[in-house]
Structure formats: structure tokens, C-alpha cells
GUDRENTI-937271 format. One record per atom (N, C-alpha, C, CB): residue number from 1; residue in three letters; chain; atom name; x, y, z. Coordinates in pm, whole numbers. Glycine has a CB too. Example, Ala and Ser with C-alpha at 12.3 -4.5 7.8 and 13.67 -1.06 7.14 Angstrom:
GUDRENTI-937271
pos->1 code->ALA unit->A site->N X->1319 Y->-569 Z->780 .
pos->1 code->ALA unit->A site->CA X->1230 Y->-450 Z->780 .
pos->1 code->ALA unit->A site->C X->1320 Y->-330 Z->780 .
pos->1 code->ALA unit->A site->CB X->1131 Y->-447 Z->905 .
pos->2 code->SER unit->A site->N X->1285 Y->-225 Z->708 .
pos->2 code->SER unit->A site->CA X->1367 Y->-106 Z->714 .
pos->2 code->SER unit->A site->C X->1290 Y->3 Z->787 .
pos->2 code->SER unit->A site->CB X->1408 Y->-60 Z->572 .
end
This chain:
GUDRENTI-937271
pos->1 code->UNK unit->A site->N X->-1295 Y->5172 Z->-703 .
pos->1 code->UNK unit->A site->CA X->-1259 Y->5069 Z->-796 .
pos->1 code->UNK unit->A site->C X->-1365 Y->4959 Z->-792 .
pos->1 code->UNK unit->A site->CB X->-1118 Y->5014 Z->-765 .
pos->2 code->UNK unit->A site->N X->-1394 Y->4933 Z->-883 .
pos->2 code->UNK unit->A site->CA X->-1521 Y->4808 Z->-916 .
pos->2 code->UNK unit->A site->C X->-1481 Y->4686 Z->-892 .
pos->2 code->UNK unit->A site->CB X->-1575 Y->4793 Z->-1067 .
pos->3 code->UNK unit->A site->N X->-1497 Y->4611 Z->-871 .
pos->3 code->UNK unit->A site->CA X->-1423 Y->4434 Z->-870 .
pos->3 code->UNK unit->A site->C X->-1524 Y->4359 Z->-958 .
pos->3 code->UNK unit->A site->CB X->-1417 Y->4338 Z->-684 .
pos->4 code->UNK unit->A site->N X->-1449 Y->4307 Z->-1063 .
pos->4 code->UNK unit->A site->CA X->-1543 Y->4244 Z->-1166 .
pos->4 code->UNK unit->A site->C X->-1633 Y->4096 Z->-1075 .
pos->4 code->UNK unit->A site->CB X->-1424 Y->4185 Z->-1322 .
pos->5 code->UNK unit->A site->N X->-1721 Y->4076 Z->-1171 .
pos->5 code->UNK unit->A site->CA X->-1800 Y->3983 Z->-1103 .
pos->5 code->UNK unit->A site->C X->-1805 Y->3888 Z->-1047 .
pos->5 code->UNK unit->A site->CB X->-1849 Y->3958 Z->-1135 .
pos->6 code->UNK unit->A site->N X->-1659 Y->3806 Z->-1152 .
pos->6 code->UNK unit->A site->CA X->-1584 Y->3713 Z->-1125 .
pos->6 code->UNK unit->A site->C X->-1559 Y->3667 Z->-1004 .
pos->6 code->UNK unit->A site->CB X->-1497 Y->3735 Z->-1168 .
pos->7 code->UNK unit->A site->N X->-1454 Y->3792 Z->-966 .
pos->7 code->UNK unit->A site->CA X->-1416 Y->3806 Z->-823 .
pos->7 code->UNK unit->A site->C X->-1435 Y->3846 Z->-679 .
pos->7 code->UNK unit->A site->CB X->-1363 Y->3838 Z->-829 .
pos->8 code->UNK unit->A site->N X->-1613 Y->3848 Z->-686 .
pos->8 code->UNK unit->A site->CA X->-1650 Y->3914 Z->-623 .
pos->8 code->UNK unit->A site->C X->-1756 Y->3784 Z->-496 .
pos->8 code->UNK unit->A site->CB X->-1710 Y->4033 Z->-724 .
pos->9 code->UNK unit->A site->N X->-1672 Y->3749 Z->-412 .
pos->9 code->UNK unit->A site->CA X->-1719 Y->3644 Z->-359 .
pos->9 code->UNK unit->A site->C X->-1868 Y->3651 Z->-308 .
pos->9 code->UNK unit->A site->CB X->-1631 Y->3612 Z->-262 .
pos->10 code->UNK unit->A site->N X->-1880 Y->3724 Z->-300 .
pos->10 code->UNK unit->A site->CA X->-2086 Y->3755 Z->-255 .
pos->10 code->UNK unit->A site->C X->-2146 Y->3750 Z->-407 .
pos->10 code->UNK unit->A site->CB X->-2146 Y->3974 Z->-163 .
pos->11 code->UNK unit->A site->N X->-2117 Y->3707 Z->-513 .
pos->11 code->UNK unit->A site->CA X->-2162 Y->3725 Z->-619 .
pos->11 code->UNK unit->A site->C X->-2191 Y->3608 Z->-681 .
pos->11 code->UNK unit->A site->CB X->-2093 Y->3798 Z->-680 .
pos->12 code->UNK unit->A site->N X->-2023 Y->3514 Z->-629 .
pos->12 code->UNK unit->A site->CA X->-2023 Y->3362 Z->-702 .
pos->12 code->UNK unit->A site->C X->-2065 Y->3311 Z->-618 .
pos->12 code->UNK unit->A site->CB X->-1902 Y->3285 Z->-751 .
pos->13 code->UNK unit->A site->N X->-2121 Y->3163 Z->-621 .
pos->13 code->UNK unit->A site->CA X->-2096 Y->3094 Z->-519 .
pos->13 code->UNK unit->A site->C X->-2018 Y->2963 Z->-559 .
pos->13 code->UNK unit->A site->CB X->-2217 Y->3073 Z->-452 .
pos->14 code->UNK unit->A site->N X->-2000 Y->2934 Z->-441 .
pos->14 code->UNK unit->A site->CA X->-1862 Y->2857 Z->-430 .
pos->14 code->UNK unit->A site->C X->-1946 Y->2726 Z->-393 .
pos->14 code->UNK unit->A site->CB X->-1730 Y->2919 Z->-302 .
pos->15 code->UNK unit->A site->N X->-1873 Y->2620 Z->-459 .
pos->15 code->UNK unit->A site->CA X->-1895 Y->2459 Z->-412 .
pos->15 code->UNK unit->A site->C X->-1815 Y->2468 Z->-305 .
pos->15 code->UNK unit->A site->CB X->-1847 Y->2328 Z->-516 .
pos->16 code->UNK unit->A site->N X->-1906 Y->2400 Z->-224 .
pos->16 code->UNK unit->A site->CA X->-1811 Y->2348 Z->-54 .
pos->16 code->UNK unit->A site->C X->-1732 Y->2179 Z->-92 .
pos->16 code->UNK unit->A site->CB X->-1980 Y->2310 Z->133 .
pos->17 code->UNK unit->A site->N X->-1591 Y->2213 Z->-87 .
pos->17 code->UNK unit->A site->CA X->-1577 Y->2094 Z->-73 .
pos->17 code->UNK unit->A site->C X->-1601 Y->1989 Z->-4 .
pos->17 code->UNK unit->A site->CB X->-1516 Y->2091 Z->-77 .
pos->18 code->UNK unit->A site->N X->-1656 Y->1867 Z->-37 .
pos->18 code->UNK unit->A site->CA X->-1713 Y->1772 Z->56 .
pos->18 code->UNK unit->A site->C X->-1636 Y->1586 Z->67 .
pos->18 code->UNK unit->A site->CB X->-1883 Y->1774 Z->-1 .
pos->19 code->UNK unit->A site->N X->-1549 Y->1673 Z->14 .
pos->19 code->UNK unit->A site->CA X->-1451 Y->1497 Z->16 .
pos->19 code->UNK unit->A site->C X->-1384 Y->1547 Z->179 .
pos->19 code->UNK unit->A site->CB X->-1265 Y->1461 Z->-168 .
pos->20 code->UNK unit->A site->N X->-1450 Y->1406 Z->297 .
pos->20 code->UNK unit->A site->CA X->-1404 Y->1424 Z->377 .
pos->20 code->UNK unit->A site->C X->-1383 Y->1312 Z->462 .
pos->20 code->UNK unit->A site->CB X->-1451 Y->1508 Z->408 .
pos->21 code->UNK unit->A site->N X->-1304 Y->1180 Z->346 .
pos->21 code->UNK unit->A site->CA X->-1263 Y->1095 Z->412 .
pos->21 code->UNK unit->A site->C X->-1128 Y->1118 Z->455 .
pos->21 code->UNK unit->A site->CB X->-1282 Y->992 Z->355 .
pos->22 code->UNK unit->A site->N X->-1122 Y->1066 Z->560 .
pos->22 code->UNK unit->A site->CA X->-946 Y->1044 Z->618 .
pos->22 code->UNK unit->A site->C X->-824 Y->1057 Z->529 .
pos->22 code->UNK unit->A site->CB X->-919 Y->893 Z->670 .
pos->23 code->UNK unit->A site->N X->-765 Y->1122 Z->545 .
pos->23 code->UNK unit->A site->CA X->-636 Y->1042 Z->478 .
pos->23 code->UNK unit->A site->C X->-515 Y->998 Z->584 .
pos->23 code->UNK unit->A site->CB X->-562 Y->1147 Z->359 .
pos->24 code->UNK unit->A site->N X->-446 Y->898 Z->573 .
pos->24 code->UNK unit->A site->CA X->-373 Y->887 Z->673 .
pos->24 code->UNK unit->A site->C X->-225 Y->820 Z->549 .
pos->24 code->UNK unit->A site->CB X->-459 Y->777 Z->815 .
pos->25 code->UNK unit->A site->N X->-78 Y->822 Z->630 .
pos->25 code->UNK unit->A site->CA X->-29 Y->810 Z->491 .
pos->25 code->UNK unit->A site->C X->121 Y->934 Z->489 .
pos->25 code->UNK unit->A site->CB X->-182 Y->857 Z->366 .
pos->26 code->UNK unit->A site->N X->41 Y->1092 Z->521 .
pos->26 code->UNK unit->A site->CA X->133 Y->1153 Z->498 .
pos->26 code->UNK unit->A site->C X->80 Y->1170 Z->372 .
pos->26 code->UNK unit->A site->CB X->256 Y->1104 Z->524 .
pos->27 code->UNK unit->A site->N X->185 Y->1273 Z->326 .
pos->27 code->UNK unit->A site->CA X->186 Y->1360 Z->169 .
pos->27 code->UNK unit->A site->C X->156 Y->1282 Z->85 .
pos->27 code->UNK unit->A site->CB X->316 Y->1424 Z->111 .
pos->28 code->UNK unit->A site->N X->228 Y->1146 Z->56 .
pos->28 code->UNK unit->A site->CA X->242 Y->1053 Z->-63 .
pos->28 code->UNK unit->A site->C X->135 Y->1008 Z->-41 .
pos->28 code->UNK unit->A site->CB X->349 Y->952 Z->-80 .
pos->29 code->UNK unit->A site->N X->30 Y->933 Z->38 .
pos->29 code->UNK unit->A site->CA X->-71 Y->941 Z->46 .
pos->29 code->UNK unit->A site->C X->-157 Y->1038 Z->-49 .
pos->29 code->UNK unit->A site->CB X->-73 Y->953 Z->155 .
pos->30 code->UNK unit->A site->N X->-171 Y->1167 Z->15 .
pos->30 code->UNK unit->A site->CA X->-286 Y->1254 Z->-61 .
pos->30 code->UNK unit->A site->C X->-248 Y->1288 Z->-195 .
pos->30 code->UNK unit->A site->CB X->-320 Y->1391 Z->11 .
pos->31 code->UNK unit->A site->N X->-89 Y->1265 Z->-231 .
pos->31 code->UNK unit->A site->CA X->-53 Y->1291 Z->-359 .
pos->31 code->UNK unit->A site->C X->-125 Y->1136 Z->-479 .
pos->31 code->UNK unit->A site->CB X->141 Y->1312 Z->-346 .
pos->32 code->UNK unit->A site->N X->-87 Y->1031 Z->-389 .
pos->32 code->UNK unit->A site->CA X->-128 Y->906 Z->-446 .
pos->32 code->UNK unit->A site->C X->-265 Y->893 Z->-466 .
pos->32 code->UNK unit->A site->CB X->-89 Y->801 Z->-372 .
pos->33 code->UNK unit->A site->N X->-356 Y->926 Z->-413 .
pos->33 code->UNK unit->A site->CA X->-515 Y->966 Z->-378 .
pos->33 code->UNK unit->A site->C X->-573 Y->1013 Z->-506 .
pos->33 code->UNK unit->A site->CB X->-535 Y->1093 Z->-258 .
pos->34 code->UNK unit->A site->N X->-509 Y->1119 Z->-564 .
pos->34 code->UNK unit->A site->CA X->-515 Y->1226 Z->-684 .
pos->34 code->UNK unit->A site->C X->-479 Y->1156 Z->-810 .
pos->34 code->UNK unit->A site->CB X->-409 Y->1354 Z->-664 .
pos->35 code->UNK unit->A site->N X->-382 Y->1132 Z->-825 .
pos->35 code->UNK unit->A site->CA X->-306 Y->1027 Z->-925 .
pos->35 code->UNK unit->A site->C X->-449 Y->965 Z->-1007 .
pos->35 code->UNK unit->A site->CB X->-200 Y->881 Z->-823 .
pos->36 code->UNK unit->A site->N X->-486 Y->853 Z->-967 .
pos->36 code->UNK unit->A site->CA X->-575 Y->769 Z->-983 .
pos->36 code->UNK unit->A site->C X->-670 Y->798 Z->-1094 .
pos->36 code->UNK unit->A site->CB X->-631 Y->755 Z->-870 .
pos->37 code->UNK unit->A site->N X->-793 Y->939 Z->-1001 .
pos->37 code->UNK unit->A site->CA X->-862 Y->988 Z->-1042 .
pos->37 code->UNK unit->A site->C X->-821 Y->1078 Z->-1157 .
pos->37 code->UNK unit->A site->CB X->-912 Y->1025 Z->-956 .
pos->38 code->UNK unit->A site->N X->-752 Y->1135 Z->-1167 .
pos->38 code->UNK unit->A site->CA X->-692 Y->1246 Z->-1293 .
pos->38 code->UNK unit->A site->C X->-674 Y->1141 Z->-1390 .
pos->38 code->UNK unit->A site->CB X->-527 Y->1344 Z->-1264 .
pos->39 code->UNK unit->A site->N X->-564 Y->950 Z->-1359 .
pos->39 code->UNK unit->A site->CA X->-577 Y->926 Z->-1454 .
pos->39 code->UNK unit->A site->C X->-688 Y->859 Z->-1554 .
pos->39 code->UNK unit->A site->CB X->-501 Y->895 Z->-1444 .
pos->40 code->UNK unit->A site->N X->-786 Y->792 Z->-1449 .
pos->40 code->UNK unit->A site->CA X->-958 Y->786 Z->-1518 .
pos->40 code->UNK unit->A site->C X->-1019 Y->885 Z->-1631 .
pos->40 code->UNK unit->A site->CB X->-1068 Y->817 Z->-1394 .
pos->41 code->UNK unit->A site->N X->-953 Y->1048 Z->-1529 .
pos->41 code->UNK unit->A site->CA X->-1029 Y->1146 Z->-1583 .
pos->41 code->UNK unit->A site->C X->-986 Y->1141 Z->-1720 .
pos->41 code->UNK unit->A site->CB X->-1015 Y->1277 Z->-1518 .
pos->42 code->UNK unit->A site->N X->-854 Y->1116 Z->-1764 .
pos->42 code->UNK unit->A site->CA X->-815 Y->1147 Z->-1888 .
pos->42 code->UNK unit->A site->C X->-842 Y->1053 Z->-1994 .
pos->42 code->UNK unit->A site->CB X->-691 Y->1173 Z->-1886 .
pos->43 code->UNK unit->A site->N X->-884 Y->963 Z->-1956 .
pos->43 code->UNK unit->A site->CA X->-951 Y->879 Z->-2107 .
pos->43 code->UNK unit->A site->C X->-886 Y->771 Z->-2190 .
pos->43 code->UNK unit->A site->CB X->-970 Y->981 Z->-2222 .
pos->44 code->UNK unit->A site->N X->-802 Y->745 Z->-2101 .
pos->44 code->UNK unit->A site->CA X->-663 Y->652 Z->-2212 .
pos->44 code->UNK unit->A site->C X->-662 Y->547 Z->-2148 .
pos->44 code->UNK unit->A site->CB X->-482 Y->708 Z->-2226 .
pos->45 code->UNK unit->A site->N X->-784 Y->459 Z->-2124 .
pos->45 code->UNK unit->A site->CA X->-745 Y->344 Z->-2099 .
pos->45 code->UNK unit->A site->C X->-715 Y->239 Z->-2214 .
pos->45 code->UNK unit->A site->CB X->-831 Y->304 Z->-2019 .
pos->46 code->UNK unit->A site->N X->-758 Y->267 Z->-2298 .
pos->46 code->UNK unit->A site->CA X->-736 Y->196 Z->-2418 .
pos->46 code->UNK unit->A site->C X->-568 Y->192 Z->-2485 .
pos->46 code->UNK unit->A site->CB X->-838 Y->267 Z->-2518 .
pos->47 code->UNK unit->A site->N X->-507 Y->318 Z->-2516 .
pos->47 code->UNK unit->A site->CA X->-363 Y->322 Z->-2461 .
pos->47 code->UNK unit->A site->C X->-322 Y->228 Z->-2354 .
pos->47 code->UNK unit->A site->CB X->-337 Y->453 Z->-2408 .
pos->48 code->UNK unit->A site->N X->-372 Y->224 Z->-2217 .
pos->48 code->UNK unit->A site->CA X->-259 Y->194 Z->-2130 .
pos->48 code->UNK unit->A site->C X->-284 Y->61 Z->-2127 .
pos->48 code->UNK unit->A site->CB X->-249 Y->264 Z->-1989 .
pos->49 code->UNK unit->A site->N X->-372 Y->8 Z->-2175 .
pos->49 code->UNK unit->A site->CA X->-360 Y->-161 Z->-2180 .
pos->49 code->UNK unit->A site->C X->-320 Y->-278 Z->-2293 .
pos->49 code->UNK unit->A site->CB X->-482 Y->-201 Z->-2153 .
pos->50 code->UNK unit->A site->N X->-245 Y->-107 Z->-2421 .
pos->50 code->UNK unit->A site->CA X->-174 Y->-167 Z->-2543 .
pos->50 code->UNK unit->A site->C X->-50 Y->-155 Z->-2505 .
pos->50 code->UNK unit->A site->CB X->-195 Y->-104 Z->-2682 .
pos->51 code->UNK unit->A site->N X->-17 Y->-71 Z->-2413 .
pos->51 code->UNK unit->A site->CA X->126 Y->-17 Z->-2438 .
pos->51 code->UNK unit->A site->C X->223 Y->-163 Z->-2336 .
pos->51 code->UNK unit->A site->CB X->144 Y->193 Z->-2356 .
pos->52 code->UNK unit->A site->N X->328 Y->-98 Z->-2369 .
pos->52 code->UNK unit->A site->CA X->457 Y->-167 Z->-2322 .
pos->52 code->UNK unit->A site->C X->535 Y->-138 Z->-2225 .
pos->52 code->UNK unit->A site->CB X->535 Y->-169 Z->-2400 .
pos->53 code->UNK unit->A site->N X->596 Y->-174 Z->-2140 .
pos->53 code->UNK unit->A site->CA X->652 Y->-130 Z->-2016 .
pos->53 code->UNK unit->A site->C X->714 Y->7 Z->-2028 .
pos->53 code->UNK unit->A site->CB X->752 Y->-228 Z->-1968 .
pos->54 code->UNK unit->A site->N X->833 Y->29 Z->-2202 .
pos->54 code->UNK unit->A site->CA X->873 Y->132 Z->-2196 .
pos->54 code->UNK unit->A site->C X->785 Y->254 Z->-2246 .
pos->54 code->UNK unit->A site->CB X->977 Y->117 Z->-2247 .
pos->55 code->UNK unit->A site->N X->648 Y->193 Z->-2319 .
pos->55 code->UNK unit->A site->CA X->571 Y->263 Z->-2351 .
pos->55 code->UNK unit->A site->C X->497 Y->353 Z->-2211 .
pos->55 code->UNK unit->A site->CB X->492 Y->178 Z->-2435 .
pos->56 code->UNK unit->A site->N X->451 Y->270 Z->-2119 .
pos->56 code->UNK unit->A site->CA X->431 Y->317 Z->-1986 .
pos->56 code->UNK unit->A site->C X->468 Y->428 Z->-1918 .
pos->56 code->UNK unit->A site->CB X->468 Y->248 Z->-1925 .
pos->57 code->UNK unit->A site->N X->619 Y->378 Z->-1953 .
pos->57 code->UNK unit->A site->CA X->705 Y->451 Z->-1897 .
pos->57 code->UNK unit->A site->C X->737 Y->620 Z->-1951 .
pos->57 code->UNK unit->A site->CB X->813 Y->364 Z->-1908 .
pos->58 code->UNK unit->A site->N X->738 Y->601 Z->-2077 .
pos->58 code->UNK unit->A site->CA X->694 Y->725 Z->-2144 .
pos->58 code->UNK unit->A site->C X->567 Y->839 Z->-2124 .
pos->58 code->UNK unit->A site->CB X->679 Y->680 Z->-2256 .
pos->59 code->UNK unit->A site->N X->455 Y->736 Z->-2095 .
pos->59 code->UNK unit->A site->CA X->362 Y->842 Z->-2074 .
pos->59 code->UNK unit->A site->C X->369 Y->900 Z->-1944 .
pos->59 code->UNK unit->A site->CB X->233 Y->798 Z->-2096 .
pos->60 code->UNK unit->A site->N X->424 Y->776 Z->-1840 .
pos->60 code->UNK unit->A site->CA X->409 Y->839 Z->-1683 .
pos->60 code->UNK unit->A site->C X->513 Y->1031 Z->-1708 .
pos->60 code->UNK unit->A site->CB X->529 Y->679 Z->-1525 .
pos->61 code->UNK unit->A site->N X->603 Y->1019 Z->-1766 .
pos->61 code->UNK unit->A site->CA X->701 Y->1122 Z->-1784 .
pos->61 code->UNK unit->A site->C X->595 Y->1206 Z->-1904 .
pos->61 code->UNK unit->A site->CB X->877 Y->1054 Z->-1842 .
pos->62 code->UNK unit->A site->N X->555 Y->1214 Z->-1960 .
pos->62 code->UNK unit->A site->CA X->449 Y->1302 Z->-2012 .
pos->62 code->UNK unit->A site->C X->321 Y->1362 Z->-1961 .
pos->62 code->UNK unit->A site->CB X->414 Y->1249 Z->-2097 .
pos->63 code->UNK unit->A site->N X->293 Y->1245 Z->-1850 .
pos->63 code->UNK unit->A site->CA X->148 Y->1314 Z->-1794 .
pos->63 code->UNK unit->A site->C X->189 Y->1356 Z->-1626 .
pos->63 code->UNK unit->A site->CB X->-9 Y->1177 Z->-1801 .
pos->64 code->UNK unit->A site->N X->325 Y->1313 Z->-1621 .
pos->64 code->UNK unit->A site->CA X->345 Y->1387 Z->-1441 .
pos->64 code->UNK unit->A site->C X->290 Y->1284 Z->-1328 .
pos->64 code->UNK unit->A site->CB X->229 Y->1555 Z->-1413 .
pos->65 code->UNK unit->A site->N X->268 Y->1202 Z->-1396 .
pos->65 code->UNK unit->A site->CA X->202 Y->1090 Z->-1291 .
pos->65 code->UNK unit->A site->C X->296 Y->948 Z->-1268 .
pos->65 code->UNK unit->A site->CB X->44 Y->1038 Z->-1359 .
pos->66 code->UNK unit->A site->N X->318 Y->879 Z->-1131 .
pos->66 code->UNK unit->A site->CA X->401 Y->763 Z->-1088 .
pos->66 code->UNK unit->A site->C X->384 Y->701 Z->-1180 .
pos->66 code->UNK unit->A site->CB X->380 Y->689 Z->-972 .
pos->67 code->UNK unit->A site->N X->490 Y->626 Z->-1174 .
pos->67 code->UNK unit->A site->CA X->472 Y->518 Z->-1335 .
pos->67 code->UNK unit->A site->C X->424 Y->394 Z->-1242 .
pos->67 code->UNK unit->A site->CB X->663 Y->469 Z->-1461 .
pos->68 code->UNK unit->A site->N X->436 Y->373 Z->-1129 .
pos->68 code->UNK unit->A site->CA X->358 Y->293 Z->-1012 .
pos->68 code->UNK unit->A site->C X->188 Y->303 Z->-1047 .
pos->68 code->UNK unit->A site->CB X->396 Y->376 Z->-843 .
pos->69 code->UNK unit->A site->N X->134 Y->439 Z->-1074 .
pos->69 code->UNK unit->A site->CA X->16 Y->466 Z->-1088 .
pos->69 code->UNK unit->A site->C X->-38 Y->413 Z->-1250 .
pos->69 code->UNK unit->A site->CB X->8 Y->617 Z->-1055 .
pos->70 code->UNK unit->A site->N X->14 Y->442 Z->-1313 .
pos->70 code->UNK unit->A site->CA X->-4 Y->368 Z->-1462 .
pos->70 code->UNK unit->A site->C X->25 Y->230 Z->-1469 .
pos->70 code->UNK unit->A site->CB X->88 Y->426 Z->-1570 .
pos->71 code->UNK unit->A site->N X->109 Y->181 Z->-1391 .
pos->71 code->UNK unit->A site->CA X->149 Y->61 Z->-1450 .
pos->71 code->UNK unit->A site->C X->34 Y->-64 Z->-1345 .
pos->71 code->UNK unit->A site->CB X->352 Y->46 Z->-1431 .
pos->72 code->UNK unit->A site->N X->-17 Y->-21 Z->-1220 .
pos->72 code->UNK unit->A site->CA X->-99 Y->-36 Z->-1160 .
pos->72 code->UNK unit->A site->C X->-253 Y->-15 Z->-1217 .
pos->72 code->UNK unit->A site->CB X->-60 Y->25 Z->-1072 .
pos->73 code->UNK unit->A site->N X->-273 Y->99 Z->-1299 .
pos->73 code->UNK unit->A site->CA X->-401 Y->59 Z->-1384 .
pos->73 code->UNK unit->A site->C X->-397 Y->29 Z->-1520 .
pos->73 code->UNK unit->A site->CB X->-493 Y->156 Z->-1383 .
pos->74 code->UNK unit->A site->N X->-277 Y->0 Z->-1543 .
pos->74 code->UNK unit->A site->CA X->-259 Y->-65 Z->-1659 .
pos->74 code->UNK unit->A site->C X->-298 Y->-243 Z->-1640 .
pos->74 code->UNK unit->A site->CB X->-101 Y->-30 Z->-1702 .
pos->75 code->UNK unit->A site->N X->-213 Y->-265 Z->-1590 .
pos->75 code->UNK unit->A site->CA X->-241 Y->-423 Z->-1468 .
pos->75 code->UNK unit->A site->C X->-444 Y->-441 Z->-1457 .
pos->75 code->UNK unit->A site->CB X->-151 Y->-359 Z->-1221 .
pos->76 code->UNK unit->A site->N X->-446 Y->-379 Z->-1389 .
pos->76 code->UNK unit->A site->CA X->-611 Y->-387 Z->-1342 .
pos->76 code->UNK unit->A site->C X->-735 Y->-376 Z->-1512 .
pos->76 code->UNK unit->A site->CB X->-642 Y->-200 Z->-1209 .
pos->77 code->UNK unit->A site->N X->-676 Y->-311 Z->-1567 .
pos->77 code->UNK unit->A site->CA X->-791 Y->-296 Z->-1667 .
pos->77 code->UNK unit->A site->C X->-752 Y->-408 Z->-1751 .
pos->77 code->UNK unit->A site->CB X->-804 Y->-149 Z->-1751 .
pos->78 code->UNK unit->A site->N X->-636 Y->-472 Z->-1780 .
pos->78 code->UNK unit->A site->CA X->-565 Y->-623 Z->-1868 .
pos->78 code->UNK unit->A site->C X->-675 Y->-696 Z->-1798 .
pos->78 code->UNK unit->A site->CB X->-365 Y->-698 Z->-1829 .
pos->79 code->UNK unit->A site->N X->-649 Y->-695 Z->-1604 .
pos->79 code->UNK unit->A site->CA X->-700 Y->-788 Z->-1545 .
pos->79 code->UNK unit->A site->C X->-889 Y->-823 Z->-1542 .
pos->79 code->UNK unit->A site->CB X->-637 Y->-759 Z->-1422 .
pos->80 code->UNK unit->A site->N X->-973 Y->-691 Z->-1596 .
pos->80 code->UNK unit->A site->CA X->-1057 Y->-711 Z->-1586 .
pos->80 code->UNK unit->A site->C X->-1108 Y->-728 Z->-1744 .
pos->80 code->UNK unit->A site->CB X->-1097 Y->-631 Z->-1498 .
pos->81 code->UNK unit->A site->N X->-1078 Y->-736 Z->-1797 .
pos->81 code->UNK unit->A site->CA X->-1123 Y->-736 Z->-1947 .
pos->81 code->UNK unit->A site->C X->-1067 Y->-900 Z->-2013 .
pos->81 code->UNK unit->A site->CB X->-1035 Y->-581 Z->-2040 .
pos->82 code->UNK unit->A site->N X->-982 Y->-947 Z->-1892 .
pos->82 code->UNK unit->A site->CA X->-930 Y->-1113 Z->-1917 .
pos->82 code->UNK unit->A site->C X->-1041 Y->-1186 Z->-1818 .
pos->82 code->UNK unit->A site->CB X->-734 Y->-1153 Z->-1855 .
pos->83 code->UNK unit->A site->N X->-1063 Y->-1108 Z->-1686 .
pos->83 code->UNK unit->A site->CA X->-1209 Y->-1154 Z->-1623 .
pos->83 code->UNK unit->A site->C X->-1362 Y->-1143 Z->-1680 .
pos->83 code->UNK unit->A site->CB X->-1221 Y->-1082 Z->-1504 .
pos->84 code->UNK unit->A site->N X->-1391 Y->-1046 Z->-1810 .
pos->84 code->UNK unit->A site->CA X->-1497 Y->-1031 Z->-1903 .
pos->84 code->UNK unit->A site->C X->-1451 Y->-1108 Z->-1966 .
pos->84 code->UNK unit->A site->CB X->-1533 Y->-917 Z->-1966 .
pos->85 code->UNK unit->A site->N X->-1356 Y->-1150 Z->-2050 .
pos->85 code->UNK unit->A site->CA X->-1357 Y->-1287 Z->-2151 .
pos->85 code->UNK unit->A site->C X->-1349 Y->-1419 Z->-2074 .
pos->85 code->UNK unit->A site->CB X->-1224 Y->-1290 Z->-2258 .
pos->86 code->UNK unit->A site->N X->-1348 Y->-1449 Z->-1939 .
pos->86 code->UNK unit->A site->CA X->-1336 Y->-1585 Z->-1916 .
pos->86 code->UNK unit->A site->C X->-1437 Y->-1574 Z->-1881 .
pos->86 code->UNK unit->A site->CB X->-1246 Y->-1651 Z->-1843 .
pos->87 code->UNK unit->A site->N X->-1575 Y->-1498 Z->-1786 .
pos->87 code->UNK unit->A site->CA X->-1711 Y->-1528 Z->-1775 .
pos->87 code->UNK unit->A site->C X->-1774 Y->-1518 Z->-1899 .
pos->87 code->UNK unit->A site->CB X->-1775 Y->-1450 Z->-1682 .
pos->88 code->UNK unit->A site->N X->-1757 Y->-1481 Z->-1984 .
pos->88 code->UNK unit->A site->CA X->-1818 Y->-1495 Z->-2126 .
pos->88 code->UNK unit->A site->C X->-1803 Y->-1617 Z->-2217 .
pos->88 code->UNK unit->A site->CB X->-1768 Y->-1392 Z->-2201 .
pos->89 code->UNK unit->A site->N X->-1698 Y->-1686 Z->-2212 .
pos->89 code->UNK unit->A site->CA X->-1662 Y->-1822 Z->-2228 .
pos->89 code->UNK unit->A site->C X->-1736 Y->-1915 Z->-2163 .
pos->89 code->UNK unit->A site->CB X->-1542 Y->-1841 Z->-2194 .
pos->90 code->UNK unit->A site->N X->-1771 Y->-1906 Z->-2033 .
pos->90 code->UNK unit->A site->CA X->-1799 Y->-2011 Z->-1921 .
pos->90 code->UNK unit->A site->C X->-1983 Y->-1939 Z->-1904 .
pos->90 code->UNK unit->A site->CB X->-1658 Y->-1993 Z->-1742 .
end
């Protein structure tokens, strides 16, 4: 039987994973860790700094992610884009 190429680990090579800071924390930790980055990855910051608490709340239940985690970079991107308009003023 042949094993397509795909699957043929002497064939691919593999990225070594190299994220090898600590985690300390427990599960919710490395689950909280992830959160973050996935939600950067997805592109909606512009969404999350129109929306509304229940709006928030809606997407956290659509994208699988803490509404702690949205509503936390929802907060931060208000907060830095009110820190770009007051050094731009001054």
C-alpha cells in the first residue's frame, strides 16, 4: 500500500513548535493565552469598538470566545484610539 505524500512524514516537513514560554495558571490559563490571538487574527476590531455590551455579547456566543476576552479588547482598542486623539490634540 502506498501512503500518499501528504502523509508521509519523511516527505513533509514539519514546523517545530517554538512557543516556549511558561505557562503557569492551569488550563484557563493556556485556554485564555489562545483567545486573544485568534481574536486579533480575525479582523474585527472595528466591530468590537462599535458594538454594545449586548452586541458583545452576541459575538462572544458566535465566535466561541469569553465575552471577558472581547469585552477586554474591546475596552483596550476604545482606550487606545481615545489615547491617539488626545496626543493629536496636544
Amino acid at each position: 500500500m502506498q501512503i500518499a505524500k501528504f502523509m508521509d512524514p519523511r516527505r513533509v516537513a514539519v514546523r517545530p513548535d517554538t512557543d516556549d514560554k511558561p505557562i503557569s495558571g492551569g488550563i484557563s490559563s493556556v485556554l485564555g493565552r489562545g483567545y486573544p490571538a485568534q481574536l486579533a487574527n480575525m479582523k474585527v476590531d472595528h466591530l468590537l469598538m462599535a458594538a454594545s455590551a449586548e452586541e458583545l455579547q452576541r459575538m462572544a456566543e458566535r465566535w466561541g470566545i469569553p465575552v471577558s476576552i472581547i469585552e477586554r479588547r474591546s475596552r483596550a482598542l476604545a482606550n487606545h484610539a481615545a489615547h491617539l486623539v488626545a496626543n493629536r490634540k496636544g
